[in-house]
Each structure stands twice: as C-alpha cells, then as structure tokens.
DSSP file (Angstrom, degrees, kcal/mol; ACC not computed):
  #  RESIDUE AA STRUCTURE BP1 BP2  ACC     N-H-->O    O-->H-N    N-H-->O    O-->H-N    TCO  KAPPA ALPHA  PHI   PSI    X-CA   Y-CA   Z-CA
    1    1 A X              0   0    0      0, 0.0     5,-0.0     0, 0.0     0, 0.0   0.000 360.0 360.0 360.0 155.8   -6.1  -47.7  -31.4
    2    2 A X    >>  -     0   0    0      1,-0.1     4,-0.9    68,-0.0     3,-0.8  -0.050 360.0-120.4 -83.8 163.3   -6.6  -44.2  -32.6
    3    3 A X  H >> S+     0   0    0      1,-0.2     4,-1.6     2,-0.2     3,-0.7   0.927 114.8  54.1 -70.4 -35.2   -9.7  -42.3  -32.2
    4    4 A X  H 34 S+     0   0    0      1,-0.3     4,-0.4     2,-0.2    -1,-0.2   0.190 107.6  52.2 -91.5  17.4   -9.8  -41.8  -36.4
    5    5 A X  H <> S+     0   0    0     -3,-0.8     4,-1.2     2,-0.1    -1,-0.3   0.590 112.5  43.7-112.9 -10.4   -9.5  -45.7  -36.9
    6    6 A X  H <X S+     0   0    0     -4,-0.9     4,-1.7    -3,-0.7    -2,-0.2   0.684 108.7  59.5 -65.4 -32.4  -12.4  -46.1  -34.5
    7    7 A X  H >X S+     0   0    0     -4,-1.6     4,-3.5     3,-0.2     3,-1.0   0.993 111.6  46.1 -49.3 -88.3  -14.3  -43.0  -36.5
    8    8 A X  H 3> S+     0   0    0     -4,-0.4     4,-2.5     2,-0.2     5,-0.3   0.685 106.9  50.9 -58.9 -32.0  -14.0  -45.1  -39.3
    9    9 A X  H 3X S+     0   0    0     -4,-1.2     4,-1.9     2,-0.2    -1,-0.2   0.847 113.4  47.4 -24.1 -58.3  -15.2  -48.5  -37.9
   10   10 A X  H <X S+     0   0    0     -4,-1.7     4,-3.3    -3,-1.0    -2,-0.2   0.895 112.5  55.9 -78.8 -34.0  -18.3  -47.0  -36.5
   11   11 A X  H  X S+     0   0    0     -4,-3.5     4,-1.8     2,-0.2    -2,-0.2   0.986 110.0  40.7 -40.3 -80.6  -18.4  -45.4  -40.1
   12   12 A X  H  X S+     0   0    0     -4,-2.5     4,-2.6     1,-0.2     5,-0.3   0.894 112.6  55.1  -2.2 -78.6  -18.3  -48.5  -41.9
   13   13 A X  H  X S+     0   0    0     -4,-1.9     4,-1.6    -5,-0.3     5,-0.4   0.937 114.8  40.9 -44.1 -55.4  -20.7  -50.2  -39.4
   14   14 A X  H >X S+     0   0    0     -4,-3.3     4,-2.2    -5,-0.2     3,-1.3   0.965 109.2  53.7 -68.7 -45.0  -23.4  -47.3  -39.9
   15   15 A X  H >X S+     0   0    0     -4,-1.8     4,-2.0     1,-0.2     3,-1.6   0.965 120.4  42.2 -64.8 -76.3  -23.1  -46.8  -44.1
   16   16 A X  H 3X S+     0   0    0     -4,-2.6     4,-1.3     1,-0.2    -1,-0.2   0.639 117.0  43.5 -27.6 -32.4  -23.8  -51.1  -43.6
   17   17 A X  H <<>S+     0   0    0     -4,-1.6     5,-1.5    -3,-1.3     6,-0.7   0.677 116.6  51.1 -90.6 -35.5  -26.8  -50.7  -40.7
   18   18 A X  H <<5S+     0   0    0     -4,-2.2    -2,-0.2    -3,-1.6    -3,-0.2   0.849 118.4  36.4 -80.6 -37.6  -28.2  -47.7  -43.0
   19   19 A X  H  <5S+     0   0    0     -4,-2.0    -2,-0.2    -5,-0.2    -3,-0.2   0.941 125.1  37.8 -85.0 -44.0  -28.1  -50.1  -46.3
   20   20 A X  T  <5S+     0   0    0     -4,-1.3    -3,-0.2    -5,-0.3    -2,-0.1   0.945 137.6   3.0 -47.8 -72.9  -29.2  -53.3  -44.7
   21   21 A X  T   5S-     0   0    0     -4,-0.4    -3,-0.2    -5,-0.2    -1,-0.1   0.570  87.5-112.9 -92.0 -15.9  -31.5  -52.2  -42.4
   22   22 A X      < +     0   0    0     -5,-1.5    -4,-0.2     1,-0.2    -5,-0.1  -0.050  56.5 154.4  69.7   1.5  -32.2  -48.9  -42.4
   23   23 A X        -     0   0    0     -6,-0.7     2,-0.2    -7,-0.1    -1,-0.2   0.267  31.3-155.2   8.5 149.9  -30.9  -48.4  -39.4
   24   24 A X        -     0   0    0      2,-0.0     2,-0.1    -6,-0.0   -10,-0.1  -0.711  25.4-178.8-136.9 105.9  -29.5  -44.1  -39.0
   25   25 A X        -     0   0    0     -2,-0.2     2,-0.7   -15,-0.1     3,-0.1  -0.498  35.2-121.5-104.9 174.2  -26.8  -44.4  -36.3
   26   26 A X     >  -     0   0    0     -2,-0.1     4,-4.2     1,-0.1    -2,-0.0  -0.905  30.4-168.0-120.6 128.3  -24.9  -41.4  -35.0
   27   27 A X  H  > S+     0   0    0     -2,-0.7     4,-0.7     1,-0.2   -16,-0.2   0.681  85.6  50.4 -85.9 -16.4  -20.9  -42.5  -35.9
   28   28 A X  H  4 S+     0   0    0      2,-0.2    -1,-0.2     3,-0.1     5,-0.1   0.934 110.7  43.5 -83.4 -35.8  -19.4  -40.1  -34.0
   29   29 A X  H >> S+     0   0    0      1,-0.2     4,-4.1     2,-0.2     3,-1.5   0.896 114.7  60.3 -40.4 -66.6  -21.4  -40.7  -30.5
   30   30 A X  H 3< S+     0   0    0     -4,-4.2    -1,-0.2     1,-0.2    -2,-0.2   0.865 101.9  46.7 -41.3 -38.6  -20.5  -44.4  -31.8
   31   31 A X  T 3< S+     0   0    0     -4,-0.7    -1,-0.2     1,-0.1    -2,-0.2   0.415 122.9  38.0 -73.6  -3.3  -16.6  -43.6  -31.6
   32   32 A X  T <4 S+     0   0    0     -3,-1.5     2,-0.5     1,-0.4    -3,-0.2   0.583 106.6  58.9-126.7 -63.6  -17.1  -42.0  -27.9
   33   33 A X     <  -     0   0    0     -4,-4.1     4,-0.4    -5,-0.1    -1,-0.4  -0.762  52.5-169.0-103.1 133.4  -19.6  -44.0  -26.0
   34   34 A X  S  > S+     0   0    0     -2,-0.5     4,-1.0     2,-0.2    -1,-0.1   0.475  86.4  53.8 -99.0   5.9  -19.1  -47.3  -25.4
   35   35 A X  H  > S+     0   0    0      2,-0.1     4,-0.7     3,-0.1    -1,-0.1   0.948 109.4  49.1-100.5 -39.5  -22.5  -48.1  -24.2
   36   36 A X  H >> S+     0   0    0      2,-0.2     4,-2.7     1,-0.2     3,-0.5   0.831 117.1  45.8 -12.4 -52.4  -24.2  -46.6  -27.3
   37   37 A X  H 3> S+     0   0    0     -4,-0.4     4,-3.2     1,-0.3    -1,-0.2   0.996 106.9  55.0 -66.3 -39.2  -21.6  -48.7  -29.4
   38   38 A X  H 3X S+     0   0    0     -4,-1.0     4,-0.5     1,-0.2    -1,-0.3   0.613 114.1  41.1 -62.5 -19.3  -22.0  -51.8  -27.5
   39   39 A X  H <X S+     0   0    0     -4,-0.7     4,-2.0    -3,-0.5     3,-0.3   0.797 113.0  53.1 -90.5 -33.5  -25.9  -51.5  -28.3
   40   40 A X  H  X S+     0   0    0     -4,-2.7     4,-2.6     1,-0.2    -2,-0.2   0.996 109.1  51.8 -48.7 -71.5  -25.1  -50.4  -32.0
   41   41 A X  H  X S+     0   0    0     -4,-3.2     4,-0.7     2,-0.2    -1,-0.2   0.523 114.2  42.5 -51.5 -25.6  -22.8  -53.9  -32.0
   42   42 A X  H >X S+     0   0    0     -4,-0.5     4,-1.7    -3,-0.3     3,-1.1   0.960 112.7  51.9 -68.9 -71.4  -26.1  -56.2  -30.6
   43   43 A X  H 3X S+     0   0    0     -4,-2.0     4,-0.9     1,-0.3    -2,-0.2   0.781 113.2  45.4 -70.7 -49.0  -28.4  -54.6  -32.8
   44   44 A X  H 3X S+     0   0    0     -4,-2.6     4,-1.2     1,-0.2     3,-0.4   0.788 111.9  52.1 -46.8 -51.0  -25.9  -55.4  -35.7
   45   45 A X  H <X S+     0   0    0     -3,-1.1     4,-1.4    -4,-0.7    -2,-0.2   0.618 109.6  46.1  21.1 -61.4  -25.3  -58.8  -34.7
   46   46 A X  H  < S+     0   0    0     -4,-1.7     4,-0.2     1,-0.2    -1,-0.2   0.470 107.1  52.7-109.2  17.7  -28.7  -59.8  -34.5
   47   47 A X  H  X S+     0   0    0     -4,-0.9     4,-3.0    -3,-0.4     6,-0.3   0.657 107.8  54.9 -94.7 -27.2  -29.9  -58.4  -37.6
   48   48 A X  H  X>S+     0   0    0     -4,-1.2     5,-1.1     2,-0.2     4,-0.9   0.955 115.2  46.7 -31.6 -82.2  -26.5  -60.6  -39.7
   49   49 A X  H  <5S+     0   0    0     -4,-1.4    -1,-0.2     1,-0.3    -2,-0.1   0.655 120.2  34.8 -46.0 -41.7  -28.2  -63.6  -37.9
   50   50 A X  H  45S+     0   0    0      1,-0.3    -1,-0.3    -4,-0.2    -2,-0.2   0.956 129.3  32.3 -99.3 -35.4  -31.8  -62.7  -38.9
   51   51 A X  H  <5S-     0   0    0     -4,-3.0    -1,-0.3    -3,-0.3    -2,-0.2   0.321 108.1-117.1 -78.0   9.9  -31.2  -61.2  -42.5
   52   52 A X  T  <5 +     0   0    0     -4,-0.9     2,-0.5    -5,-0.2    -3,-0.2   0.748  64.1 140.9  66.8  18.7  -28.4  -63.3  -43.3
   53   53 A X     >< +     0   0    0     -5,-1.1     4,-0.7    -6,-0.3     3,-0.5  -0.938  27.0 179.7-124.2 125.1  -25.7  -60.9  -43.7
   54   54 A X  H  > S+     0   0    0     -2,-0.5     4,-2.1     1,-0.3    -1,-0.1   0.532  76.8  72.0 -97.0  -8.9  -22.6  -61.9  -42.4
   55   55 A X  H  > S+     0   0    0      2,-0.2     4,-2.7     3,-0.1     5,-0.3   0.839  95.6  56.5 -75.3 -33.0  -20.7  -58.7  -43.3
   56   56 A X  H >> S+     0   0    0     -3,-0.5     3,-2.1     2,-0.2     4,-0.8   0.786 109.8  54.4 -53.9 -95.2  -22.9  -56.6  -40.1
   57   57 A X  H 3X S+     0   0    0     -4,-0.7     4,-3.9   -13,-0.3     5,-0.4   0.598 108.2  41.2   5.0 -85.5  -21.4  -59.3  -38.2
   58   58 A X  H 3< S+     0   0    0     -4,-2.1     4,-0.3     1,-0.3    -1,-0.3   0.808 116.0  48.6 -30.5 -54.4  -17.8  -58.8  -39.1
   59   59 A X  H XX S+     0   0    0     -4,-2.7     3,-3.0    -3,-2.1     4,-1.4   0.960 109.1  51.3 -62.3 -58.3  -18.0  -55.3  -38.9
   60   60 A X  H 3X S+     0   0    0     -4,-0.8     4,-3.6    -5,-0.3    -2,-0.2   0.840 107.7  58.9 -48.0 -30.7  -19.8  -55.3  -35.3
   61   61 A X  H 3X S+     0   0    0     -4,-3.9     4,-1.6    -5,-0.4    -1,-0.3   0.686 102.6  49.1 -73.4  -9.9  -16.9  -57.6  -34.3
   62   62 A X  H <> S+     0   0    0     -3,-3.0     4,-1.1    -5,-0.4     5,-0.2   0.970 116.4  43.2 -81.2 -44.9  -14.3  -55.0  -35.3
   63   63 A X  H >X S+     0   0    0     -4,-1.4     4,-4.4     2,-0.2     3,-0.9   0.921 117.6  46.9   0.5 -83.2  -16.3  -52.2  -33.1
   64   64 A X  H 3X S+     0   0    0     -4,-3.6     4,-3.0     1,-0.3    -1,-0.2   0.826 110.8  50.2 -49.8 -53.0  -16.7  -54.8  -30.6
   65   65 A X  H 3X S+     0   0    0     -4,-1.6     4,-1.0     2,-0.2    -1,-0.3   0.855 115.0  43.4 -57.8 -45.2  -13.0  -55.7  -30.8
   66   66 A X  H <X S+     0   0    0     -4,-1.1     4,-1.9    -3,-0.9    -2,-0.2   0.849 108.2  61.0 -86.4 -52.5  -11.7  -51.6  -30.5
   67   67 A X  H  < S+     0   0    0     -4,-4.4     3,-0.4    -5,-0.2    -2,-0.2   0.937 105.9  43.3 -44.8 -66.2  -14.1  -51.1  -27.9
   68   68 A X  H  < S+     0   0    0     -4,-3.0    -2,-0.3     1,-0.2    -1,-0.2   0.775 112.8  52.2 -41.6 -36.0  -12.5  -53.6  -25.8
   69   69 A X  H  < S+     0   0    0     -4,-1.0    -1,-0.2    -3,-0.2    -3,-0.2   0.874  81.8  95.7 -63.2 -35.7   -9.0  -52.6  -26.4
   70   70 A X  S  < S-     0   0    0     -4,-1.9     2,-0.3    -3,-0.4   -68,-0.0  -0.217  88.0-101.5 -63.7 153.8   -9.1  -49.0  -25.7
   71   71 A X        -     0   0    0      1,-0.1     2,-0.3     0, 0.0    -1,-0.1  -0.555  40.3-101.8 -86.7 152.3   -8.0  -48.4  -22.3
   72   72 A X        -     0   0    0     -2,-0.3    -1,-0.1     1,-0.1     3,-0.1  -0.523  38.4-123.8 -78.6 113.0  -10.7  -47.7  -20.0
   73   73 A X        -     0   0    0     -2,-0.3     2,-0.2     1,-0.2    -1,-0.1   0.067  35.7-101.9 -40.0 153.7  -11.1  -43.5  -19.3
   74   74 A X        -     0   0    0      1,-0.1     2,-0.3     0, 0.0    -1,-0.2  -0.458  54.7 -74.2 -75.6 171.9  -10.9  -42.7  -15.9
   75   75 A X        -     0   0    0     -2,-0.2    -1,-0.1    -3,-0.1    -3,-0.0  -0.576  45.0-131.0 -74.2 128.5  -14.3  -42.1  -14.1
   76   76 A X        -     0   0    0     -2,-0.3     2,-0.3    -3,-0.0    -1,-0.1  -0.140  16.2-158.8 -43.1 156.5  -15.9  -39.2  -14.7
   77   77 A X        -     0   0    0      1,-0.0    -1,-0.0     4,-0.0     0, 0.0  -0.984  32.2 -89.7-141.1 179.9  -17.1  -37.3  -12.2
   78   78 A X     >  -     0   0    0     -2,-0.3     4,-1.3     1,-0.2     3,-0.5  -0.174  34.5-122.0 -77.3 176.3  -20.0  -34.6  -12.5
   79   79 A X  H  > S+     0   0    0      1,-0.2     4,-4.5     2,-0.2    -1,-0.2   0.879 106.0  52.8 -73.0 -32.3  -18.8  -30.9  -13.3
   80   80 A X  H  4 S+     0   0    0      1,-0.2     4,-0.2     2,-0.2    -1,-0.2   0.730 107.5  48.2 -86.3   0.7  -20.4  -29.2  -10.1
   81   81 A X  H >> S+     0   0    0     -3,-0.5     4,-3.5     2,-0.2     3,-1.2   0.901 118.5  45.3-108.8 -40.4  -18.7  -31.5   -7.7
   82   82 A X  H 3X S+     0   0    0     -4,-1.3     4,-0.6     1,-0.2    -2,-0.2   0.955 119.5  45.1  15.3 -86.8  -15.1  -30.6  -10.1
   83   83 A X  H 3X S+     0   0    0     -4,-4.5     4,-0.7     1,-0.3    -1,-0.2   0.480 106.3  53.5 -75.1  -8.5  -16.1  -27.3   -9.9
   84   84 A X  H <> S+     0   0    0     -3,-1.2     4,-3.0    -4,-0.2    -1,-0.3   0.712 113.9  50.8-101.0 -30.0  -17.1  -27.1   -6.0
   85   85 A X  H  X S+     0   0    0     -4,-3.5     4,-0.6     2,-0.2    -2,-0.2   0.622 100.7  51.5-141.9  65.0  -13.7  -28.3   -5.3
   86   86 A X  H  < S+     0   0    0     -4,-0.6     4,-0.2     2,-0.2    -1,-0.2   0.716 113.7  49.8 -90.8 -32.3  -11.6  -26.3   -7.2
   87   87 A X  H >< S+     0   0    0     -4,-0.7     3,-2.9     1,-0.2    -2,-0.2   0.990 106.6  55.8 -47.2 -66.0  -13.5  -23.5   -5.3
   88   88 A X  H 3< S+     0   0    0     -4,-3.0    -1,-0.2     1,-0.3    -2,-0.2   0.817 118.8  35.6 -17.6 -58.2  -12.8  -25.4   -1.9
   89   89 A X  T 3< S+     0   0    0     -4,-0.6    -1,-0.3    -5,-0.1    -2,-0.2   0.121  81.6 142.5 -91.6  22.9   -9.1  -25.2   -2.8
   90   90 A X    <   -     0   0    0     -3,-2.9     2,-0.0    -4,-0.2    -3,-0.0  -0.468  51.8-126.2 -94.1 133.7   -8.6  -21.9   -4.6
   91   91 A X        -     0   0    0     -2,-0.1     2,-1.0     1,-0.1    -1,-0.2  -0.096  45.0 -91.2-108.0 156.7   -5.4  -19.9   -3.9
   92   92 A X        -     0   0    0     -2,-0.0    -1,-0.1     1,-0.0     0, 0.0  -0.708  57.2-108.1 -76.1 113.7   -6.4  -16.0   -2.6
   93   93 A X        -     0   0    0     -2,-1.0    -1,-0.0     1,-0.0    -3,-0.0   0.072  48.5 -91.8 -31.8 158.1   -6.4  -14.5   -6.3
   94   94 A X        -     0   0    0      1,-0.1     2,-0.2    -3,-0.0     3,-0.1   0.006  50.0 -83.0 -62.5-173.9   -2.8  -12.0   -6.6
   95   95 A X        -     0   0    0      1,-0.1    -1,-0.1     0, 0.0     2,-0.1  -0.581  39.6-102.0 -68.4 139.2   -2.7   -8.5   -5.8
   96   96 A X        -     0   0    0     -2,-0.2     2,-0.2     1,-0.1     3,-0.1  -0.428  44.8-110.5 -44.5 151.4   -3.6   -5.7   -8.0
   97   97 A X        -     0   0    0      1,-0.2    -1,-0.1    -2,-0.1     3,-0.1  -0.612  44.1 -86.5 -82.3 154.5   -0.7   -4.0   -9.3
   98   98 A X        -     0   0    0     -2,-0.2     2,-0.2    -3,-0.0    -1,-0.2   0.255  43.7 -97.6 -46.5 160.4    0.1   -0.8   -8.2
   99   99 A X        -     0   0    0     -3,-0.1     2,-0.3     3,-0.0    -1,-0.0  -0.771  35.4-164.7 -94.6 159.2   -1.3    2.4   -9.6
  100  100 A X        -     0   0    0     -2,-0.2     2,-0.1    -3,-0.1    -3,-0.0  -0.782  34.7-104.6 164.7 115.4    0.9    3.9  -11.9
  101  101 A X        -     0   0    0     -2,-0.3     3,-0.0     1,-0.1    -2,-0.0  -0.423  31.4-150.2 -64.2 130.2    0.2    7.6  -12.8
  102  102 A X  S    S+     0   0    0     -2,-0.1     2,-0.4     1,-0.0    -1,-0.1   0.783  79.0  51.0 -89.7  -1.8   -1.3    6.9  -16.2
  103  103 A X  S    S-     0   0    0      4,-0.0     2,-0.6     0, 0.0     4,-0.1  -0.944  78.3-139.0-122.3 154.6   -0.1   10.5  -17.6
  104  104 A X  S    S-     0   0    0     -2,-0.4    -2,-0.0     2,-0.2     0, 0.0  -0.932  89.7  -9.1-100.6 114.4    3.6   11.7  -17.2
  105  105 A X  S    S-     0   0    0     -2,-0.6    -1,-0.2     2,-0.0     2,-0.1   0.397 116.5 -94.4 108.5  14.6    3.4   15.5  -16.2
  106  106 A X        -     0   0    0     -3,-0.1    -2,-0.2     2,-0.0     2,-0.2  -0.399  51.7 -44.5  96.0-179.9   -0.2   15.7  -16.9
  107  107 A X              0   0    0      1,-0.1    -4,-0.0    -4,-0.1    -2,-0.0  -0.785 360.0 360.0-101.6 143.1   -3.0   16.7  -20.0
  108  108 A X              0   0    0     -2,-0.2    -1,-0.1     0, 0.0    -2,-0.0   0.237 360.0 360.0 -79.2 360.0   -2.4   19.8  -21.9
C-alpha cells in the first residue's frame, strides 16, 4: 500500500484518538514506525472497548491491517558501522588533473 494511503489511515486514526479521547498522536511517526503504530493501534482498541466506540476499533484495524501488509524493510544497521565500512572499502580517490598554465602568454 502506498506511503500516502497509510499517511492518511494514521490521519484518520489520530483526528478520532484526538476527539474521543484526547489522545495527540504524531501521524507521520505513525506512517513510519511500526512499533509506535502498533502501540497507537492497542491504545485505540482498548479505549473502543472501554468508551464504547466502535469506530477507534475499525479504524485501528485498518492501521493494524497496512502495517501487516507492507513488506518488511530490510534491517537497519547503525550509520557508523555503514560508514566504517565504506571507509574499509574506499577506492584511492583519482588524481589531480594536471596543471594547466592558467594564463596563455602571460598578465599585461
């Protein structure tokens, strides 16, 4: 599913969490992290059950549902261990180019 039908899901979900409960979620963080959403989607869930509103529900199960579908990122891994071995493997930078007289016959 696209990132911008997930945007809007977690949109939904917060405008609903924000009226219900008063909930303030952050929708973009929601659209990104799935362990953030997946806590968003409990917390939704079991405020339907305890206020009686079945539309959190619904919603948390569409979340819930696009979270599961998307295919699973590879693992991250941290920047400095990235970044220690791109050093490792780093080609010997080129040459300078040759110097090149920068004036033809000289200053007047």
């Amino acid at each position: 599913m696209p990132h911008s039908d997930t945007l809007a899901i977690a949109a939904h979900l917060h405008v609903l969490l924000r009226r219900k409960t008063g909930r303030v979620t952050d929708t973009e963080w929601m659209a990104v992290n799935a362990e953030y959403a997946q806590e968003i989607v409990r917390f939704a869930r079991q405020h339907a059950v305890e206020d009686n509103v079945p539309e959190l529900a619904e919603w948390a199960d569409r979340l819930d549902h696009v979270l599961h579908a998307a295919p699973s990122a590879p693992a991250r891994r941290p920047f400095l261990d990235v970044a220690a071995q791109a050093v490792r493997h780093r080609v010997a930078p080129p040459p300078p180019p040759p110097e090149v007289p920068r004036y033809v016959g000289g200053i007047r």
